[in-house]
C-alpha positions as MATLAB code, in Angstrom:
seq = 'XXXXXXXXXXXXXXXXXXXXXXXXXXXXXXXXXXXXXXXXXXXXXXXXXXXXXXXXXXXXXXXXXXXXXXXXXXXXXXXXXXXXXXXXXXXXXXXXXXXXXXXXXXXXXXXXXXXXXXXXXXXXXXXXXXXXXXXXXXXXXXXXXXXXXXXXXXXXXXXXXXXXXXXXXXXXXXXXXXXXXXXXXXXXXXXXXXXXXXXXXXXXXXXXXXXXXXXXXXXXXXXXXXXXXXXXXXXXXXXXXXXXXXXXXXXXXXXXXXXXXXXXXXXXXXXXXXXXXXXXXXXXXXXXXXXXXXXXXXXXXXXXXXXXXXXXX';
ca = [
     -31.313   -0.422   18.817;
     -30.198    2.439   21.426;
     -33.572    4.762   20.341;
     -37.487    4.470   19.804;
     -36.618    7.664   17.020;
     -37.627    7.821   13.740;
     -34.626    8.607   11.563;
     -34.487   10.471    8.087;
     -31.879   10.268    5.649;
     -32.289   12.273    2.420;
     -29.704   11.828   -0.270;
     -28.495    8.080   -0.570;
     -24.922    8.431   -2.059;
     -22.059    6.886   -1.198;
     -22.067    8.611    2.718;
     -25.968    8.838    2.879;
     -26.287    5.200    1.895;
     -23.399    4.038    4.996;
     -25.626    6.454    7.131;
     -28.531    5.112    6.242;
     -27.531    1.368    6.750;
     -25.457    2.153   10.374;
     -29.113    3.645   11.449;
     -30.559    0.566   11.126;
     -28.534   -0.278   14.227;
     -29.408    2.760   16.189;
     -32.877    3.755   16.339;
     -36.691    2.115   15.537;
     -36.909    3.434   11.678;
     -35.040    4.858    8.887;
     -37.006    6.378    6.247;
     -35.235    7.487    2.908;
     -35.594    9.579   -0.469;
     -32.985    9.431   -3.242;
     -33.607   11.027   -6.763;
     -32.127    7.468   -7.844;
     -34.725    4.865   -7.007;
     -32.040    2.004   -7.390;
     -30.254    3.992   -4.833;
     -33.354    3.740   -2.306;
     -34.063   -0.011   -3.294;
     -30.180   -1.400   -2.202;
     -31.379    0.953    1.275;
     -33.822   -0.947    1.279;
     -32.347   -4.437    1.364;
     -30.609   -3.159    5.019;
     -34.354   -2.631    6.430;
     -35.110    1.270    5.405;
     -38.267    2.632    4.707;
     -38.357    4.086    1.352;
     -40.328    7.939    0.158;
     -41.563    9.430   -2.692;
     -39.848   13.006   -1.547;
     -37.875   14.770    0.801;
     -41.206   16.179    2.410;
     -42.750   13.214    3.072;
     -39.467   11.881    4.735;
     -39.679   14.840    6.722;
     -43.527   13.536    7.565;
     -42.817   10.591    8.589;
     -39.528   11.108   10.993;
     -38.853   12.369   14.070;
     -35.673   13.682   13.149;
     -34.039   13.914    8.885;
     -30.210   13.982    8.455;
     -29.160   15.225    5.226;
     -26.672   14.036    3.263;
     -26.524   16.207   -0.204;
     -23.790   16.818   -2.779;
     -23.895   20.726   -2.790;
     -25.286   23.913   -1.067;
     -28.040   24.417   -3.978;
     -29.650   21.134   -3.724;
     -29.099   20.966    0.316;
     -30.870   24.571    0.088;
     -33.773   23.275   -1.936;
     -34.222   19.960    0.028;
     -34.490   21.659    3.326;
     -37.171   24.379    1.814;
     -39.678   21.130    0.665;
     -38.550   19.278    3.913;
     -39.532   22.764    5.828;
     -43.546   22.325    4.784;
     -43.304   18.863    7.261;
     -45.348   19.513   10.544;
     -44.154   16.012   12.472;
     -40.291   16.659   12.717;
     -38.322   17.698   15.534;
     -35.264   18.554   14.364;
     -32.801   18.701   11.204;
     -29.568   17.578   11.186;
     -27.045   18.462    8.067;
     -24.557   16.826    7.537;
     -22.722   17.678    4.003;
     -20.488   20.394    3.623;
     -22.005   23.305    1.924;
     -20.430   25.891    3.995;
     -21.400   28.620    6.594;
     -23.523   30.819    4.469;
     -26.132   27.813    3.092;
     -26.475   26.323    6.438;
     -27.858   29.914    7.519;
     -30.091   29.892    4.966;
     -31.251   26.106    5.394;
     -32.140   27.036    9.324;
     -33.717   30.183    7.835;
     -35.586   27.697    5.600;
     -37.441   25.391    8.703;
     -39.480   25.726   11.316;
     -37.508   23.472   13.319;
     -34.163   23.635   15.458;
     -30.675   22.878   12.798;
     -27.964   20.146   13.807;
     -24.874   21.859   11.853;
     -23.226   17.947   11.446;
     -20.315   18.032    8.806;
     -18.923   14.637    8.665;
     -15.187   13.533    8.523;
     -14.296    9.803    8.291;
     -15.989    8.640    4.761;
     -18.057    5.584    4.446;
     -15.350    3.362    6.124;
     -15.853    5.764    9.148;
     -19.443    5.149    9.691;
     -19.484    1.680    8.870;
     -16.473    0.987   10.920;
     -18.031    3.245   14.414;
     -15.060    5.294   14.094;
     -16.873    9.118   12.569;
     -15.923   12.210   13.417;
     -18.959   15.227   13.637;
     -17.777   18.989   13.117;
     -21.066   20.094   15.428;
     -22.856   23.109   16.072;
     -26.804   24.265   17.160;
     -28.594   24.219   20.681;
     -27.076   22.147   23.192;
     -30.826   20.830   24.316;
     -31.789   19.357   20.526;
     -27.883   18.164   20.742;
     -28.509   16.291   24.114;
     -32.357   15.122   22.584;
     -30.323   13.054   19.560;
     -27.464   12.405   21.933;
     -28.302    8.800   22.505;
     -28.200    7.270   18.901;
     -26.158   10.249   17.259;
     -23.363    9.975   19.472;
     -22.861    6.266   18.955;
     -23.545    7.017   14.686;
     -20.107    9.921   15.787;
     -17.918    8.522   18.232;
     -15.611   11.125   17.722;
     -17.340   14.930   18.107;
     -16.154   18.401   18.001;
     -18.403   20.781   19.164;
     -17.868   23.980   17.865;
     -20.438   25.995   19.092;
     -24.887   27.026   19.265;
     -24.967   28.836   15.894;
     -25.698   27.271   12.898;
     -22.743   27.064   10.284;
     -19.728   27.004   12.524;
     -19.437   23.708   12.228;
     -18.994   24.377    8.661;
     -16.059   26.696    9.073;
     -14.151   24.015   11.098;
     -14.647   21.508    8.252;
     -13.690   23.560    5.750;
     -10.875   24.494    7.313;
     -10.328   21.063    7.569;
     -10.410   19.977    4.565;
      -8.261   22.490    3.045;
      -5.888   21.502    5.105;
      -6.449   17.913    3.988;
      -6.670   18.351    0.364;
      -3.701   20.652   -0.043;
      -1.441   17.787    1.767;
      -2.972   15.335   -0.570;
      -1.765   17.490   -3.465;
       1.697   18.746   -2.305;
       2.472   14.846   -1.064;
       1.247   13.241   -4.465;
       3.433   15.523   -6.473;
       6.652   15.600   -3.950;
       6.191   11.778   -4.230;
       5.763   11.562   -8.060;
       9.098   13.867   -7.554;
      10.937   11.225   -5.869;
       9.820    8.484   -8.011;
      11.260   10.061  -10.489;
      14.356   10.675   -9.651;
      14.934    7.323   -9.088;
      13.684    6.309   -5.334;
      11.064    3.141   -5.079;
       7.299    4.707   -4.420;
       7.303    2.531   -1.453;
      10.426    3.882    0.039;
       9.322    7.232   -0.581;
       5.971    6.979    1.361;
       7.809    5.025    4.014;
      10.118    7.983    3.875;
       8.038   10.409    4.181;
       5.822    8.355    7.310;
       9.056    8.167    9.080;
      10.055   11.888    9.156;
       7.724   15.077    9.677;
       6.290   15.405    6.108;
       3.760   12.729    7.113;
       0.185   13.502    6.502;
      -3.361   11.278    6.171;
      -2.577   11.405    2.302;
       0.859    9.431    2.993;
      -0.766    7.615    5.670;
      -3.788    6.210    4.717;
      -4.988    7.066    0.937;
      -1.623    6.927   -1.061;
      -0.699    3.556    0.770;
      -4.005    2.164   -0.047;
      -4.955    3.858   -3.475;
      -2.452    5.225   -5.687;
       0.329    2.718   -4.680;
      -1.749   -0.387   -5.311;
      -3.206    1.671   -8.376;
      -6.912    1.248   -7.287;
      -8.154    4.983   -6.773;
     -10.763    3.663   -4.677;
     -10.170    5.448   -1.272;
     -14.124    6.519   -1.460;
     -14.858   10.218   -2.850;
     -15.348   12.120   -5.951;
     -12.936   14.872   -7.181;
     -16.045   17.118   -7.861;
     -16.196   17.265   -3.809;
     -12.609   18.328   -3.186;
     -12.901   21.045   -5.888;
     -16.356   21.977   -4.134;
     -14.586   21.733   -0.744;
     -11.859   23.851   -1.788;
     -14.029   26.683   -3.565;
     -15.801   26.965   -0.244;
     -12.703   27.284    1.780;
     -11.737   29.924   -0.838;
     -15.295   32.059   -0.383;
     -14.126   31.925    3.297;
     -10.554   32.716    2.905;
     -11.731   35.803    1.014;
     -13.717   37.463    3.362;
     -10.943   36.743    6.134;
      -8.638   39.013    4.009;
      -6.639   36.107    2.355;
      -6.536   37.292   -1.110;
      -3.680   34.643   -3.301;
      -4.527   31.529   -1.027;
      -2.179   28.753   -1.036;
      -4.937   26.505   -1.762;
      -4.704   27.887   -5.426;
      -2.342   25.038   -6.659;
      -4.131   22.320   -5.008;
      -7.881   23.172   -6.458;
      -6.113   23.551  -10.169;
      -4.681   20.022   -9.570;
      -8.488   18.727   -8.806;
      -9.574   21.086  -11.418;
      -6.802   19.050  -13.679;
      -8.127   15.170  -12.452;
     -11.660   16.416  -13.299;
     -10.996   17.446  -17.403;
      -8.815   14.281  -17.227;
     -10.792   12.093  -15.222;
     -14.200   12.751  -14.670;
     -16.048   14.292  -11.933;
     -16.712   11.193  -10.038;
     -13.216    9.863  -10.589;
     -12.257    8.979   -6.854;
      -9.636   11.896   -5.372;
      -6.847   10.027   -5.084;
      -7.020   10.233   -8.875;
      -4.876   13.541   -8.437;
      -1.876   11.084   -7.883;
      -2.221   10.785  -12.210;
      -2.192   14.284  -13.068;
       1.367   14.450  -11.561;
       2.499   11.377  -12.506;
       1.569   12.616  -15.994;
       3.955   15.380  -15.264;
       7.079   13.380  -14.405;
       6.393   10.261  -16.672;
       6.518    7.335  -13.634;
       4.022    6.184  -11.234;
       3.918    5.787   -7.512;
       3.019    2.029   -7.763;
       4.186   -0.725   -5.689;
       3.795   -4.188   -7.346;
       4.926   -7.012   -4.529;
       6.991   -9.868   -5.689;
       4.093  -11.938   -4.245;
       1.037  -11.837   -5.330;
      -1.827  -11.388   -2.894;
       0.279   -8.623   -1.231;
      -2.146   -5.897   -2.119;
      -2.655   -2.989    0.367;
      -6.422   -1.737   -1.649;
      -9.613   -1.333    0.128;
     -13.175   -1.834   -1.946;
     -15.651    0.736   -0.693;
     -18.251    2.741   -1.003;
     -18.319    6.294   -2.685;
     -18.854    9.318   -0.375;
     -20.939   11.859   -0.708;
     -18.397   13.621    2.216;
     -14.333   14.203    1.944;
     -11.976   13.884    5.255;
];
């Protein structure tokens, strides 16, 4: 333990739950609400403190990071968390984008930590997180000494609440749209007859590389797992954000447009919480072949079991 703080963490998906556990490391108490009470009783096997809402969370912490699948329910979390009188600060940490964080440190009485995570589950658990960050540099240097060890790696973007978001965003559109453009110029290659290994190693060699051909293709499309830990329903979220923000920069056709119909595509196909990776299909679909690499040996595999995130890189 590195703090005598009381820690928070509403919303116990796949990133709240890693948050919640790595916590237990950090500081004297987590406390936790999740709508799902199964989700709050496997929290509870790592040592947290379980709630019967967001406001009594808020009660009984020093500090609540929020971890919440859009801006709607991170809006209406923060208004019932806002009626707390104990709590020093709020830190959010999903990506709802500029205009909800304003309206979330509208919403409390108390200073806003604009936190967007990037990193997933495997981030957190693994101490290597990276924190898009934004809000008053004196509640920043309060959580410094258990929040910077929870995010290693952070950017700090500025004192207003929801720049932070803007960096992620742009982020992530960057990230998504090279997961989508390097799925189907793979699939593309498959097809015509080159091994889905080669291509990827192909493509890690020269300047086309990307995180998608780096890390999440290697480790869930080719070993045909789709497990690389996040939801499609986030990336088309993600996207639609970046879009609302593209729009009022004066980008009117953005490039994105392909990329968020491709999600759009894994969803009606797959499901909304059909890991992202699951994009690979929908081109593969397309071509008729599929980036899979099946070693000659078994036990080869290059898949990674983990937890479902609540957060996209």
């Amino acid at each position: 333990m590195v703090s005598d703080v009381r820690v928070g963490v509403i919303g116990l998906g796949n990133m709240g739950a890693a948050l919640a556990q790595r916590l237990q490391e950090l500081v004297a108490e987590v406390v936790v609400f999740d709508v799902r009470a199964e989700a709050m009783t496997t929290a509870a096997r790592f040592g947290a403190t379980a709630s019967l809402s967001p406001r009594e969370v808020g009660e009984r912490s020093d500090v609540v990071v929020a971890s919440l699948p859009s801006p709607a329910i991170a809006l209406e979390v923060a208004q019932e968390v806002g009626t707390s009188t104990q709590l020093r600060a709020y830190v959010e940490t999903s990506t709802v984008g500029p205009l909800a964080v304003r309206k979330i440190a509208s919403a409390l009485a108390v200073p806003v930590i604009d936190a967007p995570l990037s990193g997933g589950p495997r981030g957190i658990l693994s101490g290597k997180l990276t924190s898009y960050v934004s809000g008053p540099e004196a509640i920043r240097q309060e959580i410094a000494n258990w929040f910077d060890e929870l995010c290693p790696i952070r950017i700090v973007v500025g004192e207003q609440a929801g720049v932070a978001q803007i960096a992620k965003l742009v982020n992530n559109a960057v990230s998504l749209s090279g997961m989508a453009i390097a799925c189907e110029a793979i699939a593309v290659g498959v097809a015509s007859g080159v091994d889905p290994k080669t291509v990827v190693e192909a493509v890690n060699s020269g300047t086309g590389r990307n995180s998608a051909t780096e890390s999440k293709i290697p480790k869930s499309v080719l070993t045909g797992t789709f497990d690389f830990g996040g939801p499609v329903f986030l990336a088309e979220k993600d996207l639609e954000l970046y879009q609302s923000l593209a729009e009022e920069a004066g980008i009117r056709e953005s490039l994105t447009n392909s990329a968020l119909e491709a999600f759009r595509e894994a969803i009606l196909k797959f499901g909304v919480n059909a890991d992202y990776t699951e994009i690979a299909r929908v081109f593969e679909s397309a071509v008729g072949a599929e980036i899979r690499h099946r070693p000659a040996v078994a036990g080869g595999g290059l898949g990674s079991n983990g937890w479902r995130s609540e957060h996209l890189d």
